[in-house]
C-alpha positions in Angstrom: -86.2 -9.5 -66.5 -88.5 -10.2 -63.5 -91.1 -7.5 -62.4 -92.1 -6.8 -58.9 -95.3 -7.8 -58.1 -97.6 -5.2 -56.4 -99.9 -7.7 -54.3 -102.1 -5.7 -52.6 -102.5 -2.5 -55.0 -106.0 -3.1 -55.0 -106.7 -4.0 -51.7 -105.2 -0.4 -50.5 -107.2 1.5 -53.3 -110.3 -0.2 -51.8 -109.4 1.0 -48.4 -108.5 4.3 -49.2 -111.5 5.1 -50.2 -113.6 3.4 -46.9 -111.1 5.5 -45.0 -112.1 8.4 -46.6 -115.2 8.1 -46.3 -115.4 7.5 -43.2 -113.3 10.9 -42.4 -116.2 12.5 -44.3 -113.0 13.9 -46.9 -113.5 13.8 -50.7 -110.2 11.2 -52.3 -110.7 13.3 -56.0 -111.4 16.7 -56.4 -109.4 19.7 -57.1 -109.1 20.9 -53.7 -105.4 22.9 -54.6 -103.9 24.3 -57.3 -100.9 22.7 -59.1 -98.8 25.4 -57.4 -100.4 24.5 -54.2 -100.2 20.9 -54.8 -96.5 21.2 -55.1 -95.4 23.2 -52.4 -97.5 21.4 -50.4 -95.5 18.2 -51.8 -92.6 19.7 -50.8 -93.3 20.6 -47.5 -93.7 17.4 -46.4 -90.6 15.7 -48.7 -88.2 17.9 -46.9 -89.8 17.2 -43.4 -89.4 13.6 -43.7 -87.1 12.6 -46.5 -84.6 10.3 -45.1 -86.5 9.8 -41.8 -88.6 6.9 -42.4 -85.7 5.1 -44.9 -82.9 6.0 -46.8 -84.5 8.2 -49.7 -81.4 9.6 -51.4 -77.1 10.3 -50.2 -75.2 12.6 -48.5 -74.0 13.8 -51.9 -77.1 14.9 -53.5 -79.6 18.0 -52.5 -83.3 17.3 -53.5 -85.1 20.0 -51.6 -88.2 20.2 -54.3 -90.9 18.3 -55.5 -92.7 19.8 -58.9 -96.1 18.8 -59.8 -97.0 18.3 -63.6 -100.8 18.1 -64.2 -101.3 15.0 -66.7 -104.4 14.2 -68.5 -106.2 10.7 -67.7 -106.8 9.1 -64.8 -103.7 7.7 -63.1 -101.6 10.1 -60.6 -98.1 8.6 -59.5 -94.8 9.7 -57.9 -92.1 9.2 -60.5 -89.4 6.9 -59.3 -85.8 8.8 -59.4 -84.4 11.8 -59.2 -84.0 14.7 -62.0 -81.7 17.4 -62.1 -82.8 20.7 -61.3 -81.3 22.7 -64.7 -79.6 21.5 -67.7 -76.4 22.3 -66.9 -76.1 19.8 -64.1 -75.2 22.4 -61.7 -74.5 21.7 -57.5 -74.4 23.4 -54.4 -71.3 24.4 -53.0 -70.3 21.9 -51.7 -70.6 20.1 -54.8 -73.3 18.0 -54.2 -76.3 17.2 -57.3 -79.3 19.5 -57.2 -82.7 17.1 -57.7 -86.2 16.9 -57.6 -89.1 14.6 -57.4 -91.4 14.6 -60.0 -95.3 14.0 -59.0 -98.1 13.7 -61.8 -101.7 14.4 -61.0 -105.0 14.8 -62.7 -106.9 17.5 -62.4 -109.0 15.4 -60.2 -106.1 14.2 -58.1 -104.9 18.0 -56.7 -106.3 17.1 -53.2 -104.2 17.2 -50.0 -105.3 12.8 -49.6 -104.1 12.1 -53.8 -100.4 14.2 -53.1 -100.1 12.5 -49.1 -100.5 8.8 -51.1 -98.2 9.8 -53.9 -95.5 11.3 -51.1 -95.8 8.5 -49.6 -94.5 6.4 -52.4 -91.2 9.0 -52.3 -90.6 8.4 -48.7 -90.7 4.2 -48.9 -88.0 2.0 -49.5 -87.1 2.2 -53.4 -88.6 -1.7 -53.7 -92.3 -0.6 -52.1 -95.0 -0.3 -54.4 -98.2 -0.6 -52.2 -96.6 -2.9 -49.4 -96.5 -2.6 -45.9 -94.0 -0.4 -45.3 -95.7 2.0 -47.4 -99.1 1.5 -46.4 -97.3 2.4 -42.6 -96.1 5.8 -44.0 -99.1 6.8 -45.8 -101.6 5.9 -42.4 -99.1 8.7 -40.6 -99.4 11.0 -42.9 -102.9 10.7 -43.6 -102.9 10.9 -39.5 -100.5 14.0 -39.3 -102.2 16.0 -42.3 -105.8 15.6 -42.8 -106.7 14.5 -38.4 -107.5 11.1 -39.7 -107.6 8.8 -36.6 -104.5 6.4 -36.4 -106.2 4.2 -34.0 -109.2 3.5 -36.3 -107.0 3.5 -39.0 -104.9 0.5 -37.9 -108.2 -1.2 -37.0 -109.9 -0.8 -40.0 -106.6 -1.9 -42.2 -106.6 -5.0 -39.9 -110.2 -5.4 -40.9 -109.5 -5.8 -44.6 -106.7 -7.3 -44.3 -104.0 -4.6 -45.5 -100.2 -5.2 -44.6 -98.9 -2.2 -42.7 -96.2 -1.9 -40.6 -94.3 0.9 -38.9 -90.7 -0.2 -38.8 -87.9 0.9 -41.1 -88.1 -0.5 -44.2 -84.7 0.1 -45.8 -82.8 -2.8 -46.3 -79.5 -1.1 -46.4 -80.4 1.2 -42.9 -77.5 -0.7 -41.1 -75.4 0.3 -44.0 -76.4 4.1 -44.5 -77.0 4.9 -40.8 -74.7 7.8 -41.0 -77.1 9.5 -43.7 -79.4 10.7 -41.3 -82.2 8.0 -40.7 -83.6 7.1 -37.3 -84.2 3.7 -36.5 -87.7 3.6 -35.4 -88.4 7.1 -35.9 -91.9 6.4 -37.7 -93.2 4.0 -34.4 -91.8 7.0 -32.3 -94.0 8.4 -34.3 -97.1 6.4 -34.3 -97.3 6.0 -30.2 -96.6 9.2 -29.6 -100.2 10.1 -31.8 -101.9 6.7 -30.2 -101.3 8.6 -26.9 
């Protein structure tokens, strides 16, 4: 079994932190509740899911995120979905009823921890920390917290971080009837660079 490699893991955690910084924001800290954590979660998983790639089909509802708070100090976005009850049960029109499952710490219930793990949701299925992610996580960061884009994309340039803003499903040719835009996320992006 071959593993994917995550080559610039590193190289984004290093960033993330200048760019908070430099926002004057706090990256750890328990700035919401679990509760708030999760709706917040949510929120933005039902804004964009299936905008920026193909996230999940036309015969499955996931309209939730729930937050779990874990002990340690790693936060991640499980990969997947799980079913909302035990029974199975759907909509009426038959389809699944999911959710995402997010982990954070107790120092990772801030609005920057749950817009990087999101972020993870909303990329292709095969990103880890790559460029199509990094591209979705620079909007968000953008959209939700006033970060500025412009000296955003400079300073990834800067260290060297792979970011891009064009779809990154592989299948999107395939799946266009489920609902993603070609190039909604660089409709996006200029329309903020404005």
């Amino acid at each position: 079994m071959t593993t994917r490699r995550d080559s610039q893991r590193q190289k984004v955690y290093q960033w993330e932190r200048g760019v908070a910084i430099a926002h004057s924001k706090e990256m750890f800290g328990v700035e919401l509740s679990t509760e708030e954590a999760a709706k917040f979660a949510t929120k933005i998983w039902n804004k964009y899911k299936n905008k920026f790639c193909f996230n999940f089909g036309r015969w499955d509802y996931c309209s939730k995120v729930k937050v779990k708070k874990v002990s340690g100090h790693k936060c991640c976005m499980k990969s997947g979905f799980y079913f909302m009850d035990r029974n199975r049960s759907r909509t009426k029109d038959g389809k699944s009823r999911l959710y995402k499952k997010m982990h954070l710490t107790l120092r990772g219930h801030t609005k920057h921890v749950v817009l990087h793990e999101i972020a993870h949701a909303l990329a292709p299925t095969t990103s880890l920390h790559d460029k199509y992610f990094v591209g979705i996580y620079m909007y968000l960061m953008s959209k939700y917290l006033n970060f500025n884009m412009q000296w955003m994309i400079n300073n990834a340039n800067d260290w060297g971080v792979e970011f891009t803003f064009k779809n990154g499903d592989p299948y999107y040719s395939v799946r266009q009837n489920a609902g993603a835009k070609s190039g909604y996320l660089q409709e996006k992006v200029k329309q903020q660079l404005k």
